[in-house]
Residue, then its C-alpha position, 0 to 999 in steps of 0.5 A: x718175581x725175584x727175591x734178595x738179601x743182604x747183610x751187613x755188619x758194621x763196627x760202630x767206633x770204626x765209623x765214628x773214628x771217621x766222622x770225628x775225624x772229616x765231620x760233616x764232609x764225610x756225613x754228606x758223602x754218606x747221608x741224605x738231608x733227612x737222615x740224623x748223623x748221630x746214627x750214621x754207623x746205622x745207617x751205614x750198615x743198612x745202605x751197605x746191606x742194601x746195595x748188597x741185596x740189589x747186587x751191586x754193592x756201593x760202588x759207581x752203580x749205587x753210591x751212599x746218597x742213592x740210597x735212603x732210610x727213612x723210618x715210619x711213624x713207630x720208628x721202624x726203619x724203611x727204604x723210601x719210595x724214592x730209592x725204591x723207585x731208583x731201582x725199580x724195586x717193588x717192595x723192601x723190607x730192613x731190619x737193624x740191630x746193634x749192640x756196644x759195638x756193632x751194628x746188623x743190618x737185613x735188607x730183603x727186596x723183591x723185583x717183578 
């Protein structure tokens, strides 16, 4: 078994200056159907944390769009069964924070 964990931190207003900027076209290269743009800067911070627990940072291996956060019936957030599937992962758990400016996320996964 192998555990991981990654952090993220996001600068909201740097992420909302790019979607003001290219709008919908760069919300697609980021999120997937079933995540709400209005939050991008959050999930931003979690797929980056993400992709930093599993090793590989975005990048060819592991791009934006592989990655999806979804959120359970009180609102936490989760990484769907799809993306955990993707990568072979058995469990995840994310946590994500922010205040005025910024945005944390915590991703810790576990490999068997």
């Amino acid at each position: 078994m192998e555990i991981r964990i990654g952090v993220d931190i996001t600068n909201k207003d740097r992420i909302k200056k790019v979607y003001k900027k290219f709008g919908e076209k760069f919300a697609k290269r980021v999120l997937t159907p079933n995540e709400n743009p209005q939050k991008l800067p959050n999930y931003w911070a979690a797929k980056e944390a993400f992709a930093k627990a599993i090793g590989t940072g975005i990048g060819k291996e592991c791009s934006f769009l592989d990655i999806e956060i979804l959120k359970d019936k009180k609102g936490k957030p989760l990484i769907s069964p799809k993306t955990l599937k993707k990568f072979n992962i058995s469990q995840a758990d994310i946590s994500i924070t922010h205040d005025e400016k910024n945005v944390i996320a915590v991703v810790v996964i576990v490999k068997i």
